[in-house]
C-alpha positions as CSV (number, residue, x, y, z in Angstrom):
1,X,136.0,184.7,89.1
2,X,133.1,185.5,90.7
3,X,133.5,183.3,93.8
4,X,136.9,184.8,94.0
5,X,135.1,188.5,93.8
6,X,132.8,187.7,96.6
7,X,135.5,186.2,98.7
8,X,137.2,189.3,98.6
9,X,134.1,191.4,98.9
10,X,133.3,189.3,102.1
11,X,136.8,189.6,103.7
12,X,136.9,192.9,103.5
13,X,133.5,193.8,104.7
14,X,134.4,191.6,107.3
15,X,137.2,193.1,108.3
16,X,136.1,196.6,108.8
17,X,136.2,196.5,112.2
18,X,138.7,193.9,113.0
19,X,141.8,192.9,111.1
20,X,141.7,190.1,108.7
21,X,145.3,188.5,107.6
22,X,144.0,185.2,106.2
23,X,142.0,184.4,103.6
24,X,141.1,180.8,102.5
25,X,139.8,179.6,99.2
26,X,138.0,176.1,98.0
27,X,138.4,175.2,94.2
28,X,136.7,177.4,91.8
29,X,140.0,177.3,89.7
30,X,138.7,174.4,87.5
31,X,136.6,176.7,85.1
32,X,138.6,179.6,84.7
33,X,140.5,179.8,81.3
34,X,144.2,180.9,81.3
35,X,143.0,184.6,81.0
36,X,141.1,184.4,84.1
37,X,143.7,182.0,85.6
38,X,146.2,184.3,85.4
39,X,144.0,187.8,87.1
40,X,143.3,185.7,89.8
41,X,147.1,184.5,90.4
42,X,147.7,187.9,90.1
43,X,145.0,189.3,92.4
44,X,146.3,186.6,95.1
45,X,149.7,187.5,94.7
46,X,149.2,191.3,95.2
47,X,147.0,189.9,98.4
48,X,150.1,187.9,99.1
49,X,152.6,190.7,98.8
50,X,150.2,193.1,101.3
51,X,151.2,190.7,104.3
52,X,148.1,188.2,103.6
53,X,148.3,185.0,104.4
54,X,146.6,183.3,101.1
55,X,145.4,179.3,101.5
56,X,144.5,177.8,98.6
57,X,142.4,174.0,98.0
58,X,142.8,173.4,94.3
59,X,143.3,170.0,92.2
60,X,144.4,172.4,89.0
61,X,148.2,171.9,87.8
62,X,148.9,175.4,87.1
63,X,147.9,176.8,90.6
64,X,150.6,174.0,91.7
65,X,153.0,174.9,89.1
66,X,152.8,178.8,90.6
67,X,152.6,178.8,94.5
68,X,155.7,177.3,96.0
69,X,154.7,176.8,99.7
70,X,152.4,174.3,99.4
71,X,150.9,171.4,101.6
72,X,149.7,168.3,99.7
73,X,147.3,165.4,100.7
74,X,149.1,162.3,99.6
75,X,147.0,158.9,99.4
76,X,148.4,156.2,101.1
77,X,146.9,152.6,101.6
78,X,143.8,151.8,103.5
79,X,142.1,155.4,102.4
80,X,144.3,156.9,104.4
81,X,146.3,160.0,103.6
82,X,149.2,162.0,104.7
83,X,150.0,165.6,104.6
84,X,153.4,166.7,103.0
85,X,155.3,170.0,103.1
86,X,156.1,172.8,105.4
87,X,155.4,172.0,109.2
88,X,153.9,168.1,108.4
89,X,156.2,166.6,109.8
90,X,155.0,163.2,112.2
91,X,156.3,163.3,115.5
């Protein structure tokens, strides 16, 4: 939670003079219990619902299990991976 709290605090001291729509997070969800889980789902969701454009890196089931749009990294052969979801598609 408090990486998420100074996230927040830094995006929006950042943004005082200039707009700031996206907001990206790495992991941090691993340790948080289903309490905490659930504030900061709800803290990115209000974020969400404000016109922000919330990314999210997480390995944790239940973040997967509650955002919808979501882009995965897929292992394939060769350690190689591929990206799957919205806008992935190979050309």
């Amino acid at each position: 939670m408090v990486s998420l709290a100074l996230a927040l605090g830094l995006s929006k001291m950042a943004s005082r003079n200039v707009r700031v729509d996206s907001l990206f997070l790495d992991e941090g969800f691993g340790t948080l219990d289903e309490d905490a889980l659930e504030m900061a789902l709800q803290t990115l969701s209000s974020l969400h619902q404000e016109g922000k454009l919330i990314g999210v890196i997480s390995h944790v089931q239940a973040l997967k299990d509650r955002i919808a749009t979501r882009i995965q990294v897929v292992p394939v052969r060769g350690g190689r991976s591929e990206l799957e979801g919205p806008g992935c598609q190979r050309e």
